[in-house]
ZAZA-909576 format. One line per 10 residues: for each residue x, y, z of C-alpha. Coordinates in steps of 0.1 Angstrom, whole numbers. Last residue first. Layout:
ZAZA-909576
X,Y,Z  ...
This chain:
ZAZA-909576
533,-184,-124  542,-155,-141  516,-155,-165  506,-120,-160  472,-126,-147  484,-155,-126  510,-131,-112  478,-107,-102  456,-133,-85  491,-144,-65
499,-109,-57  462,-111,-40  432,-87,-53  408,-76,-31  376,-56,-39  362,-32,-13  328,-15,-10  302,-45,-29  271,-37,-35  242,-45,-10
225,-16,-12  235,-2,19  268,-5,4  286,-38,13  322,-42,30  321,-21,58  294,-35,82  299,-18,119  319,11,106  355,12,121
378,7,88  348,27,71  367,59,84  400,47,82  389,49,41  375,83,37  404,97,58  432,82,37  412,95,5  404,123,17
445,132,24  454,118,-7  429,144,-20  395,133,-39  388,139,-78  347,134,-75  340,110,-106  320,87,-89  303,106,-55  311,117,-22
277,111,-5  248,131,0  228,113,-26  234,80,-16  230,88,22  192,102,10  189,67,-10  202,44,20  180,65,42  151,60,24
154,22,26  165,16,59  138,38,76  116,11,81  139,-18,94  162,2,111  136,23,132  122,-9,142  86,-24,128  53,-16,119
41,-29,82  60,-33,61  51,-15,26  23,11,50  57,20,69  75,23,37  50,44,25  51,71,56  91,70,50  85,83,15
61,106,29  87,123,50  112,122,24  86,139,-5  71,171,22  108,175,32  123,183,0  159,176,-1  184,195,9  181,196,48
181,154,47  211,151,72  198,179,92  167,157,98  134,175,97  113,203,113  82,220,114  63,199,94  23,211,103  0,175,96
-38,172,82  -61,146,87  -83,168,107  -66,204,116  -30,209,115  -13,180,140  21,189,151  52,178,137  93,175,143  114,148,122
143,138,135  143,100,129  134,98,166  106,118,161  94,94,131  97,65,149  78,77,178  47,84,153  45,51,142  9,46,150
2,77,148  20,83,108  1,45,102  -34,57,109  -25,90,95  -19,75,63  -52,54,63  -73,81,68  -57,101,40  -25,128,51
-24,164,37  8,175,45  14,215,59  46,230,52  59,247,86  78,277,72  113,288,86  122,247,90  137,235,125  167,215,113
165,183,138  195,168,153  198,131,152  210,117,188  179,95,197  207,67,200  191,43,178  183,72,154  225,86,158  231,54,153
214,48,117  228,82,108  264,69,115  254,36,98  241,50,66  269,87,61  295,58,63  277,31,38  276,58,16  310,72,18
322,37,11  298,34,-20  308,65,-35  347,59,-33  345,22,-44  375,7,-33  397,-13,-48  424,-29,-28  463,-49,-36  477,-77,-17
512,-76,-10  509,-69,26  486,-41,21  482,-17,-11  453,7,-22  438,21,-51  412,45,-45  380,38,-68  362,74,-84  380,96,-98
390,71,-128  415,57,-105  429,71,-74  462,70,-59  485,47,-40  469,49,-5  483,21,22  454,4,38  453,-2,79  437,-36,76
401,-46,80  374,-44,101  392,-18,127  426,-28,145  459,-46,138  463,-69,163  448,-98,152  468,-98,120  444,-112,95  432,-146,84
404,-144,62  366,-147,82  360,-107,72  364,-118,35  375,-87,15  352,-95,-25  379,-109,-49  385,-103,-84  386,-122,-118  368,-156,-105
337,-138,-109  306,-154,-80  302,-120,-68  285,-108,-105  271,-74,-103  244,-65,-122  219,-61,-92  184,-70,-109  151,-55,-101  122,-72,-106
101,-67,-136  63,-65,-132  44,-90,-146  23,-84,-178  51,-67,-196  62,-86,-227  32,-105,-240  8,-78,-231  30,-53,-235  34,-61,-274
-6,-71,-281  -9,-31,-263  4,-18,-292  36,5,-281  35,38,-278  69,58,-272  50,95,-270  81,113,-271  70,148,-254  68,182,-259
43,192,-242  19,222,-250  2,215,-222  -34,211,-244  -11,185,-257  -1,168,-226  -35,162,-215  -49,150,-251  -20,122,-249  -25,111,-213
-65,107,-221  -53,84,-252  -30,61,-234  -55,56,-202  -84,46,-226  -55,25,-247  -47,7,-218  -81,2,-201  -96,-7,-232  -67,-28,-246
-68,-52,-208  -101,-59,-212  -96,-69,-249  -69,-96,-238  -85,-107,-208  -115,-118,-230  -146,-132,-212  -130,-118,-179  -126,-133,-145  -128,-110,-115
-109,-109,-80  -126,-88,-52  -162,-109,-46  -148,-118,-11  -164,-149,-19  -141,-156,-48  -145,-164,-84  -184,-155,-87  -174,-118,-107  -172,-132,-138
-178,-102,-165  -181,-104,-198  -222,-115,-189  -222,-82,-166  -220,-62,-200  -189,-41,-188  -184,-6,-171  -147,-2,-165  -145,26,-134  -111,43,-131
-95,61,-95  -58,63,-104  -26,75,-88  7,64,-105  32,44,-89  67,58,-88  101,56,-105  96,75,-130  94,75,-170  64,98,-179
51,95,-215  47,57,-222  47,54,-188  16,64,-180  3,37,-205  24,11,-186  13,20,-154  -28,19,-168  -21,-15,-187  -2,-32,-156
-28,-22,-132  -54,-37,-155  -31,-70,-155  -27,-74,-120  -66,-75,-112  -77,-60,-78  -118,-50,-74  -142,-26,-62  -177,-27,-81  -187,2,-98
-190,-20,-128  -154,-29,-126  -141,-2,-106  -95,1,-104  -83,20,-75  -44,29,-72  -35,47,-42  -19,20,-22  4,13,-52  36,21,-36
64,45,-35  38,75,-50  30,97,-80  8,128,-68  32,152,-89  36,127,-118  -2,136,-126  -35,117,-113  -56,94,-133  -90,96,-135
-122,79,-144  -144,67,-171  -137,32,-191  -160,22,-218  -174,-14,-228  -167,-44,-252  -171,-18,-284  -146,2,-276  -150,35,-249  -130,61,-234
-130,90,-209  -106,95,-186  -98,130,-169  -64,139,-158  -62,147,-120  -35,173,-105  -58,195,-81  -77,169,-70  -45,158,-53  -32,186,-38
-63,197,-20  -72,163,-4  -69,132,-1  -106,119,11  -127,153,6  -109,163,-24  -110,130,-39  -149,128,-34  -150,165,-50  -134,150,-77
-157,123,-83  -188,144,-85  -217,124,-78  -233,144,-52  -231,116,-23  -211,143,0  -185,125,11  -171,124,46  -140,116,65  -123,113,96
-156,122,123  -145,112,160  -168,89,181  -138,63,178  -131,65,144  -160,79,124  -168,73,88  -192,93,70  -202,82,32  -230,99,12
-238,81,-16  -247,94,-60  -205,85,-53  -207,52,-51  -169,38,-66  -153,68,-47  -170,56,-13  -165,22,-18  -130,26,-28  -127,51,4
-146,26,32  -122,-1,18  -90,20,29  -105,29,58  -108,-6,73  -72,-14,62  -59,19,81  -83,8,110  -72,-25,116  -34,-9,116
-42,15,140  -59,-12,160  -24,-34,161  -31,-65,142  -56,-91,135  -41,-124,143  -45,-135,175  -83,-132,170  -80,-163,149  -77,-188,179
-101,-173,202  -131,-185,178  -158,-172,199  -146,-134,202  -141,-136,167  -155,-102,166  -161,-86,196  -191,-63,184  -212,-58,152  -237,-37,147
-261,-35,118  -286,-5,117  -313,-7,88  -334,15,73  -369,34,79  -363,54,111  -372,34,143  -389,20,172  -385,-13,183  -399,-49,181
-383,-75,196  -362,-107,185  -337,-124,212  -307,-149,216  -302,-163,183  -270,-184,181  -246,-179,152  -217,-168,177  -237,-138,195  -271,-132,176
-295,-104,185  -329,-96,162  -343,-61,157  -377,-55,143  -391,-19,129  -423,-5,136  -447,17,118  -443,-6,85  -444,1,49  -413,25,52
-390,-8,58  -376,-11,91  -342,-29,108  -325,-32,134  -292,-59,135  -273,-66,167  -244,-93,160  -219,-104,184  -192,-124,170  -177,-155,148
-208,-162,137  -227,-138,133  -203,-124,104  -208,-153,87  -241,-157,85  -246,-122,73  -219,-125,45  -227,-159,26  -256,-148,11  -238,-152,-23
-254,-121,-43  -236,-86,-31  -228,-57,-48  -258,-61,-70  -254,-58,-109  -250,-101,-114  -257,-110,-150  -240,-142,-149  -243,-153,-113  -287,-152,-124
-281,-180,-139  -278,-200,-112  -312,-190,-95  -331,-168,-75  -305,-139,-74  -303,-106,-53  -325,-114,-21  -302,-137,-5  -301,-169,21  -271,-188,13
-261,-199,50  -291,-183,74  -289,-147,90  -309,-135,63  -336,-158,68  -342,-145,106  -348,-111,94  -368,-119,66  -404,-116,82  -393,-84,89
-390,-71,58  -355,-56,54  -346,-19,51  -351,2,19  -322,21,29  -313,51,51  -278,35,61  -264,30,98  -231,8,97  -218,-1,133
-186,-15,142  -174,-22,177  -142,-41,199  -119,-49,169  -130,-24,140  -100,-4,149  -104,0,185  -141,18,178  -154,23,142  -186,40,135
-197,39,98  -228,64,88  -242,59,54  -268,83,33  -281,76,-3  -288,37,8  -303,21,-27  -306,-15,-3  -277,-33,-28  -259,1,-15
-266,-10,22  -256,-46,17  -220,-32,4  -214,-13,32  -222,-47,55  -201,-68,32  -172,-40,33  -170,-33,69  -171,-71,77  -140,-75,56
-125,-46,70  -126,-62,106  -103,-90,97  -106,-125,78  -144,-126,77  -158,-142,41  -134,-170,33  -130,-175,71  -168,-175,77  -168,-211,62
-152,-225,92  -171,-210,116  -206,-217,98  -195,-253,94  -189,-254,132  -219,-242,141  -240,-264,117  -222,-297,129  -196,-311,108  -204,-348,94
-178,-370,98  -158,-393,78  -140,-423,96  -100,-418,107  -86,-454,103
């Protein structure tokens, strides 16, 4: 029988730093969020290897006492509450005193500090939650944290964080919703000695957007101002120009405080929607100011996921805040629009998770047959499938087709498709795509995190065919794109394939570029209702007899349906 132990201090600390430190962006963020909580107006972030091997955080705070400096390296030591009910009215960033501890834990922790009381400031060293030494030194009033090796001494989690480009693009990403949540702060974050972004602490929030997205997308904001009697939201919310693949540049304040709740997101995409219907994410930086007491903020230690007094009327404000600065916007544009409005009771019941997409298509029907590449065939008859005799086409768009009795249905479009797929899928494996040089390089402004991914990727992108040289800082020159996507815009496809990257992460050339390809090969193939030649048709269909994977879209929709003369007879009541 296993008895009960008591863990030693060291390896409580270790343990518990897991709900605090899970990657180098979670150290970023406590130690960013200290120097707010210290009224900070100026703070420096260096960054080398993606957070992994060194992160410093300068601010021009108040500084810490330093009698304290030893106490705030203890479990639970904090200067923002005395007391449990001081959780309910929390306006500091930080309150748990869990973050310090934590960090020194599980690497090497150099913290300097002065307040403007004192000539000198103290600095005090911990590697692994062990003091090692405490000196006086000379200094401007602040504090200076630095952190190096993190989880050097647990081994076992430093297997996990990812490829530095990777750390970084997370780190950067919390340094930006800081930054636009703070913006009476200066923020500069450098990436290995190298400056990628600044704000200017003036309190303008689209000068903060300029600085971190740039041009294009302060330049299509719509202001949001609202307020109901449980609290006012203030923000913006960009225009279906700055629309993207994925929700990376959605950023919801509560209080100034960063956080991630579903159901907000759900209110502010389905008030966009309720005048713009695509198929996009819509950019938003909003702030919901709250009485802290409506606000629960004590649910996790990473102090990002929020409880409310009453979901339901959170959930109204930001919606109908959203709705209402939509609806002035597009009628100062002299829009004509169908405002289809819905009370927000309605979504909320119908539309607080997002829908997933259903195929409606039915494989399991008894009334056709999808070509089985394990049915017996005639070995020596070559290519995936039979050599099909062409009787016509139906509708102008399936080809009717006849072999050994059995008759075929073939989906014009999606054959086509899933022939333009593969062969453009080989030319990338085979480094064989040719590029179409553009007569004007069109510059792309790229965020931190963007470029993070774009270099980090960057040979899957060359492969792909696209052709790019760096324009200044964060900032990219197109010169060139895959012939095969020459009429569509370049600027949208290339970052359509940047999200998909940020969606999964690094991977092959197959597995990143399969979605966008399967919609540029949809576009640019034969399509429904295209009146094809016997001759296309015959061509069109020994074509995907030799494809790798003929008998699915790259979709996943059928290409081929098979009916035997026995299916049909049975239809006919002949047998």
């Amino acid at each position: 029988m296993n008895r009960i132990n008591l863990l030693d201090k060291d390896t409580y600390n270790k343990i518990a730093a897991g709900e605090v430190v899970e990657r180098p962006s979670s150290v970023i963020k406590e130690l960013i969020e200290n120097s707010i909580d210290a009224n900070s107006r100026n703070i420096h972030i260096f960054v080398e290897d993606g957070g992994r091997k060194s992160i410093k955080v300068l601010d021009d705070g108040e500084g810490i006492h330093p009698d304290d400096m030893e106490k705030a390296f203890m479990p639970h030591s904090t200067s923002k509450i005395k007391n449990i009910d001081d959780i309910y009215n929390i306006k500091s960033m930080g309150f748990r005193g869990e973050a310090l501890p934590s960090i020194a834990s599980v690497s090497k922790v150099t913290l300097k500090s002065k307040i403007k009381e004192l000539d000198l400031g103290r600095e005090i060293e911990i590697w692994g939650g062990s003091v090692r030494s405490v000196k006086e030194v000379g200094m401007q009033t602040g504090t200076v944290v630095s952190v190096k090796d993190i989880f050097y001494s647990t081994p076992a989690r430093l297997k996990f964080l990812k490829p530095q480009s990777l750390e970084f693009s997370s780190l950067s990403d919390v340094v930006t919703r800081i930054a636009l949540g703070n913006l009476n702060v200066s923020f500069n974050l450098y990436k290995d000695d190298k400056k990628v972004f600044f704000t200017n602490g003036n309190g303008n929030l689209k000068e903060a957007i300029f600085s971190i997205y740039g041009k294009n997308f302060s330049d299509n904001l719509i202001n949001v101002l609202f307020s109901k009697d449980i609290g006012a939201i203030s923000g913006v919310i960009g225009d279906e120009s700055i629309s993207r693949g994925n929700r990376n540049n959605q950023t919801l304040f509560i209080n100034n405080r960063y956080i991630k709740n579903k159901s907000l997101v759900v209110a502010v995409e389905n008030a966009f929607k309720s005048f713009i219907m695509i198929n996009k994410f819509p950019f938003f930086v909003l702030n919901i100011e709250m009485f802290p007491d409506f606000v629960d903020v004590n649910v996790h230690p990473q102090k990002m996921e929020v409880k409310f007094l009453n979901e339901r009327e959170a959930f109204s404000l930001v919606f109908e805040g959203v709705h209402e600065a939509l609806r002035l916007h597009f009628k100062k544009q002299n829009f004509q629009i169908e405002d289809e409005y819905k009370p927000y009771e309605n979504i909320l019941k119908e539309q607080m998770k997002i829908s997933e997409v259903e195929i409606p298509y039915d494989l399991n029907s008894n009334s056709h047959q999808v070509y089985n590449l394990n049915e017996k065939a005639d070995k020596a008859i070559e290519g995936k499938f039979p050599k099909l005799s062409v009787i016509g086409q139906f509708n102008n768009s399936y080809i009717i087709s006849e072999f050994k009795g059995d008759l075929y249905m073939i989906d014009q479009h999606a054959a086509h498709e899933k022939i333009n797929f593969e062969k453009y899928m080989r030319d990338i494996k085979e480094r064989k795509v040719i590029s179409q040089v553009l007569l004007t390089p069109l510059v792309i402004e790229l965020t931190a995190s963007d470029e993070a991914y774009m270099e980090d990727n960057k040979e899957i992108f060359e492969t792909a065919g696209f052709i790019f040289d760096h324009f200044g800082k964060n900032t990219l020159a197109l010169k060139g794109v895959p012939v095969f996507t020459e009429n569509y815009d370049p600027k949208s496809i290339f970052m359509d394939v940047l999200v998909n990257l940020q969606s999964m992460g690094s991977g092959t050339e197959s597995e990143v570029m399969y979605d966008k390809i399967a919609k540029i090969a949809c576009k640019s193939s034969v399509k429904a209702m295209d009146r094809l030649s016997r001759e296309e048709m015959v061509s069109l269909i020994d074509e995907l007899r030799f494809i790798d994977a003929p008998f699915t879209c790259p979709h996943g929709r059928p290409t081929i349906i098979k009916y035997s003369l026995k299916d049909i007879e049975k239809w006919f009541k002949r047998i």
